[in-house]
N, C-alpha and C positions, 0 to 999 in steps of 0.2 A: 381322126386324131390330129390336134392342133400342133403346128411345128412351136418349138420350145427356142425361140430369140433370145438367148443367153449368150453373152462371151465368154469364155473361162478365163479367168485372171492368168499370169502367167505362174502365179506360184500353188492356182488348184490345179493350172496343166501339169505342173510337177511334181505336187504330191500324189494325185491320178498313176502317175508314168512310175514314180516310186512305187505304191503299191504294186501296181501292179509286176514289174521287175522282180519284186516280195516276192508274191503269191507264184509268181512263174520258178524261182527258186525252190520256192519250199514244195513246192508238186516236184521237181526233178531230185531234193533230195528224200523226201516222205512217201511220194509216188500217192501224196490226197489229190484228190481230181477238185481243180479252183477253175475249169471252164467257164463257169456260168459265169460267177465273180469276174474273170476275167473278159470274157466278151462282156460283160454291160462296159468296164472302162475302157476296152478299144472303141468300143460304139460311142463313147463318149468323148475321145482325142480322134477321132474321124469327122465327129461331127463338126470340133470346135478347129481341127485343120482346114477343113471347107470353106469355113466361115471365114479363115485368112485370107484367101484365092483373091 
């Protein structure tokens, strides 16, 4: 699998971080399980923090 050379702009890193803030909300007041949803965007602000270093 080819690594993916993207930077994230800084306002998809914040729409990313928004969502996901969202979905971590509405699981603690709904008790829907958004893990999946949510790990792909930590996997995704991890990767684009890396890539600051």
């Amino acid at each position: 699998m080819e690594k993916i050379n993207k930077v994230m702009t800084n306002t998809e890193y914040q729409e990313l971080l928004n969502e996901f803030k969202k979905l971590e909300m509405e699981e603690e007041i709904t008790g829907k399980d958004n893990s999946v949803r949510m790990n792909e965007i930590k996997e995704l602000l991890e990767i684009d923090e890396e890539e600051d270093d």
